[in-house]
N, C-alpha and C positions, 0 to 999 in steps of 0.2 A: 892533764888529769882526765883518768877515764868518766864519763857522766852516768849518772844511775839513772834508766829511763825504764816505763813499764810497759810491757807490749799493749798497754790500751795507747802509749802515745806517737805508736806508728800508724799508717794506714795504707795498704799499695795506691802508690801513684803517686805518693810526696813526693815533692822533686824539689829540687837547690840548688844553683849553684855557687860556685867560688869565683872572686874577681879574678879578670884576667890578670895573667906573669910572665913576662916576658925571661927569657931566658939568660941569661949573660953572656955572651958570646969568649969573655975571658976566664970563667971558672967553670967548669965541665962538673963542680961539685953539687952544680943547682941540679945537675939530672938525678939527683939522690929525693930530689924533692916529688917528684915526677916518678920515681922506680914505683919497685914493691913497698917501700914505707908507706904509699901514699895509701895501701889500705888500712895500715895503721889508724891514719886518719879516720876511717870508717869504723872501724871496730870504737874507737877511742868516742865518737859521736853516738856509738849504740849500745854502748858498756855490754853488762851482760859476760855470759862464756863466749869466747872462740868456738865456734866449729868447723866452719869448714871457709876457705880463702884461696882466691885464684887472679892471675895477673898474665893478663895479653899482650905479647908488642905486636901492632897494626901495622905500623910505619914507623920512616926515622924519626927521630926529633931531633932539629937542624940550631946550633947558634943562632941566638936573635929570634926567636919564633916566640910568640906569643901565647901563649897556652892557656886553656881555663878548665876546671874540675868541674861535672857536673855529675849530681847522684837523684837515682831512682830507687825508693821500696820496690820490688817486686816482690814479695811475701811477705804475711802475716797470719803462722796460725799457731793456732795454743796446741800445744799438747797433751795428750790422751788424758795423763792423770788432773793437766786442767791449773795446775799453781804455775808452770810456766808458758814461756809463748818462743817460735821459732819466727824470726826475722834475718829477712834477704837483701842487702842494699847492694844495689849495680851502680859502679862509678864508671864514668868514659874521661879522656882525658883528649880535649877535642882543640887544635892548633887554629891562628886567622883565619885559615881558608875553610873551615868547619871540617875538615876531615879529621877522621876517629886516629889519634895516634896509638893510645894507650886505654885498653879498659878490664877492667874485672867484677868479681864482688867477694863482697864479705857476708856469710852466716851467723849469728850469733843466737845464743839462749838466752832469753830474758825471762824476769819477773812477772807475772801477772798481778794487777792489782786487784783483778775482781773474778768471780767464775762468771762462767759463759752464760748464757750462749751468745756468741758474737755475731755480728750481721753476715751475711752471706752472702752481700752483693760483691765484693772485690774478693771470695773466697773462691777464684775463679776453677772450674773444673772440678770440686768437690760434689759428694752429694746435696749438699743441702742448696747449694746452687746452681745444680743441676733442677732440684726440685722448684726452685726459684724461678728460674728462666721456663720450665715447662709449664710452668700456670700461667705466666704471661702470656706464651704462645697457646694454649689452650683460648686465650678470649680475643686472639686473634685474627677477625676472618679472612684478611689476607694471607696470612701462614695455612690456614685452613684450605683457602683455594690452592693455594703454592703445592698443597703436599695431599691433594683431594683424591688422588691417583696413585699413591706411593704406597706400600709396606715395605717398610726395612729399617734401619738403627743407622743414628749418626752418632759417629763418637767423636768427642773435644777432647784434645791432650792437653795440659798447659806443665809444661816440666814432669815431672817423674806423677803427674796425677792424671787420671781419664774418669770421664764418666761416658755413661751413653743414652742416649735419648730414642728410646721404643716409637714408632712411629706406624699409624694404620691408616688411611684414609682421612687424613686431614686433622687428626689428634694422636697427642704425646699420653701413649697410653703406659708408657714405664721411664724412669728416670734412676739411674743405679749406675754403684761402679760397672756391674756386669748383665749384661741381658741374655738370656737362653742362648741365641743364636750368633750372637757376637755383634761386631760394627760390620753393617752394608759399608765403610767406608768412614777413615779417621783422616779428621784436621788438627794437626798437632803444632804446636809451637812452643818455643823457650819461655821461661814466666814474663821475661824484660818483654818477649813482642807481642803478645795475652797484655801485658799492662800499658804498652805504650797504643795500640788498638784500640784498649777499651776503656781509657781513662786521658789519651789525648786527643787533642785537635782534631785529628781523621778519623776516620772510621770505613775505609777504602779498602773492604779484604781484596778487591779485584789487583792492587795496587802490591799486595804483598803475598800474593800465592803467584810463581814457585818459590819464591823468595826464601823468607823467614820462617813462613808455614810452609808444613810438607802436606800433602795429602796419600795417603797409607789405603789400600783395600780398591773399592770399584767406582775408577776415576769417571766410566760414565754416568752412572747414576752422580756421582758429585755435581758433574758437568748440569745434570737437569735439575739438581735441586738449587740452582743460583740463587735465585729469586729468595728460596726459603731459607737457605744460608746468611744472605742478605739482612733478613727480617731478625733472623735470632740475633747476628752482631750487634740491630738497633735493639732490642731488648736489653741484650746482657752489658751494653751501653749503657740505656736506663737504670739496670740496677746496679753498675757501678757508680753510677751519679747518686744515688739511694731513691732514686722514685721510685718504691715496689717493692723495694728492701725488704728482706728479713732478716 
């Protein structure tokens, strides 16, 4: 039975998993469990419309192998008219040995239960958390020393969103999807590695550039603003935990 849930009762970063299942080695029918129905399961957990659904095979999955579902929000945002909300759930399908055999997600339309306006700390790469993360680093005076030397725009991708951050001499003097003269240079990633970043355990961009993240535009200037790159992950950290929240 599908569940009626409202987009106030998701948040990016939920995460769950399912007990492990080991596979049966004598009915090949349990890999039915494990295919594409297994977003069924996800839709079925987020009621709501279907929109959009996608399913990876990584690797094999071998008789006798132990398997366990585990799912992440990676989006949460209402829509323009404001009575619904678009929600993104990433499932991985991850065997004993922790490798990723199987993963996708499911989109779905939900209900709103309330009008907005909604926090902006896990609304990663929008404007209003653009705006969010830029006042933080305004009272920063390590960010300030980091970027004391710099004019130019850092742009954040997170999935099909960007914003960009105006930058002059040690302050964030514009915050917008678009600034006059574009991105000095874009760090862009899928919404799943923006969430797994900036709402788990690590916080290690050194660790996942070239990786997950690409960087787009002028890789030297990237290269000298480390440090200040650095500072904003631990902000937009912050405001995904809500300390600063708006």
């Amino acid at each position: 039975m599908t569940t009626h849930r409202y987009l106030e009762d998701f948040e990016v970063g939920q995460r769950c998993s399912g007990e492990p299942r080991q596979l049966s080695a004598d009915d090949p029918a349990d890999l039915g469990h494990f295919g594409p129905g297994a977003l069924s399961a996800l839709f079925q957990q987020s009621g709501g419309l279907l929109l959009d659904a996608c399913w990876h095979y990584r690797a094999p999955i071998r008789a006798g192998s132990t398997l366990r579902f585990e799912q992440t929000v990676t989006r949460c945002r209402r829509t323009t008219g404001g009575e619904n909300g678009i929600v993104t759930r990433h499932g991985v399908l991850v065997d004993e040995h922790g490798r990723t055999v199987r993963d996708g997600s499911v989109t779905v339309l939900v209900p709103a239960r309330a009008e907005g306006p909604d926090p902006a700390g896990r609304a990663f790469c929008t404007p209003a958390w653009a705006g969010a993360l830029a006042a933080r680093l305004g009272e920063d005076d390590r960010f300030t020393s980091a970027t004391g030397n710099w004019d130019g725009t850092i742009g954040l991708r997170c999935g099909d969103d960007e914003v960009q951050l105006r930058v002059y001499r040690g302050a964030v003097i514009q915050a917008a999807e678009r600034t006059p003269h574009g991105a000095t240079f874009t760090l862009g990633a899928s919404e799943r590695t923006w969430t797994e970043l900036l709402t788990g355990p690590g916080d290690d961009l050194a660790q996942t550039v070239p990786g997950p993240f690409d960087v787009r535009g002028d890789g030297e200037e990237y290269l000298r603003l480390t440090r200040a790159i650095a500072l904003l992950i631990e902000h937009a950290r912050e405001l995904a935990a809500g300390r600063g929240a708006v």
